[in-house]
Every structure is written in structure tokens, then in C-alpha cells.
C-alpha positions as CSV (number, residue, x, y, z in Angstrom):
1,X,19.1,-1.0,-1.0
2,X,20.0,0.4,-4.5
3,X,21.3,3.6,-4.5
4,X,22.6,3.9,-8.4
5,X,20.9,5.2,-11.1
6,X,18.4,8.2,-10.7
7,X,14.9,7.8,-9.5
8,X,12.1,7.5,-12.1
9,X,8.2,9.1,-12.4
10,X,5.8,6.2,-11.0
11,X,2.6,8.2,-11.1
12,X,2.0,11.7,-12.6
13,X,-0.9,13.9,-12.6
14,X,-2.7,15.1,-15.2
15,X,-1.4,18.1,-15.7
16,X,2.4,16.6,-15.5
17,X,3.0,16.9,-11.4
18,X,4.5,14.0,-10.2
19,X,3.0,12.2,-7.3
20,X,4.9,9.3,-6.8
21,X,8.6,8.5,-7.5
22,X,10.4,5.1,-7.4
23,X,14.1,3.7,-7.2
24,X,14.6,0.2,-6.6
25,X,12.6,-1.3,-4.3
26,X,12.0,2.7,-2.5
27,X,8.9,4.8,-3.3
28,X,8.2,8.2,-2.4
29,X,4.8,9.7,-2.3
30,X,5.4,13.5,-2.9
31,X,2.4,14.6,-2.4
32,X,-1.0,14.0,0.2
33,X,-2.9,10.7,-1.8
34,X,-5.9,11.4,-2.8
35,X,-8.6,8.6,-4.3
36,X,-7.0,5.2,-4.7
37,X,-3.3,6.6,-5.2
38,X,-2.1,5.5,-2.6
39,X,-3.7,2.2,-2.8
40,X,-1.7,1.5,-6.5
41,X,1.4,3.0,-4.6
42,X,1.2,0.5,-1.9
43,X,-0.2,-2.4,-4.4
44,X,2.7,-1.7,-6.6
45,X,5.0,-2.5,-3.9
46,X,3.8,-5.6,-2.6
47,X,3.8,-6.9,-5.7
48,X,7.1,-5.6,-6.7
49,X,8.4,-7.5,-3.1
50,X,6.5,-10.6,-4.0
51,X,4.0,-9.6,-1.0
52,X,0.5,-10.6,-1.1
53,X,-2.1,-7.2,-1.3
54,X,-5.2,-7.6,0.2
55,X,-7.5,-4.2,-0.6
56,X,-9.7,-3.7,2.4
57,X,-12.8,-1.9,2.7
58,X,-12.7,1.4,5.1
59,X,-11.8,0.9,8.4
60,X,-11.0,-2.8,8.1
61,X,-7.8,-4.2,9.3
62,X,-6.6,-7.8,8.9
63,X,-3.3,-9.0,10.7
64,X,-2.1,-12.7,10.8
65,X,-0.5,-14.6,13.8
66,X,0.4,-18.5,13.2
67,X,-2.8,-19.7,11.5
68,X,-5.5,-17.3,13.0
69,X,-6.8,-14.0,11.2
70,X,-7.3,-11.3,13.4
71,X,-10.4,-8.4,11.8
72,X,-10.7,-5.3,13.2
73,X,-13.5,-3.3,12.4
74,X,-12.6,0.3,13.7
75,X,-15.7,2.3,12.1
76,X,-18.2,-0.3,14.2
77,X,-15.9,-0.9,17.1
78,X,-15.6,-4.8,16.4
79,X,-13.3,-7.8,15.8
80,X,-13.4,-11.4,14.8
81,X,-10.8,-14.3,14.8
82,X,-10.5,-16.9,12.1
83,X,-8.3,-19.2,11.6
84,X,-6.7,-18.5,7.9
């Protein structure tokens, strides 16, 4: 982990309150995300660690395991299994 240099601003608010900061590969959310922040916060990440980011809709998960794809669908109380 990096631990030179000082951390910089990653997201601001409007009114100059900052929400996210970043050093090296390390964020920090400093405050509870609202809207899609912390979406970009964890998009930004992936990408930056060469991770593929797949956005979900609410209450979706998706976890892998060898070839199958495991859904979980927490707001209806179901699942499915595909291979991926």
C-alpha cells in the first residue's frame, strides 16, 4: 500500500465539503453516501484495480463460483443459477 504523498479530494459537494478522499489505491468516504455516490466511489475503484463493475439494480446481488452465476433477489425473496 502507498503511504507517501498526501491524500487528494475525489468528490466534493457543492458547497466545497468533501465526500470522498483517495490515496493510492485507498478511498475513504467521509461522509453517509447519498444518491449514486457511493456507486462512482465504488466504480472508481474497480476500475482503478482493473476489476470489472457490474451496477445492479436494488436488492440484486450477483456472485460467481467456477462458471455458474449465482442471483439473489433479496426484495422478492428469490434466486437463480446460470452458468456465466
Amino acid at each position: 500500500m502507498e503511504r507517501s504523498g498526501e491524500a487528494e479530494e475525489e468528490y466534493t459537494a457543492d458547497h466545497g465539503r468533501v465526500l470522498s478522499w483517495k490515496i493510492g489505491n485507498v478511498r475513504l468516504c467521509a461522509t453517509w453516501p447519498e444518491g449514486n455516490l457511493f456507486d462512482r466511489i465504488v466504480r472508481d475503484a474497480a476500475r482503478d484495480a482493473s476489476l470489472p463493475h457490474e451496477p445492479l439494480p436494488e436488492g440484486i446481488r450477483h456472485r460467481r463460483r467456477g462458471v455458474y452465476g449465482f442471483y439473489f433477489d433479496y426484495l422478492r425473496g428469490e434466486f437463480s443459477v446460470h452458468p456465466d
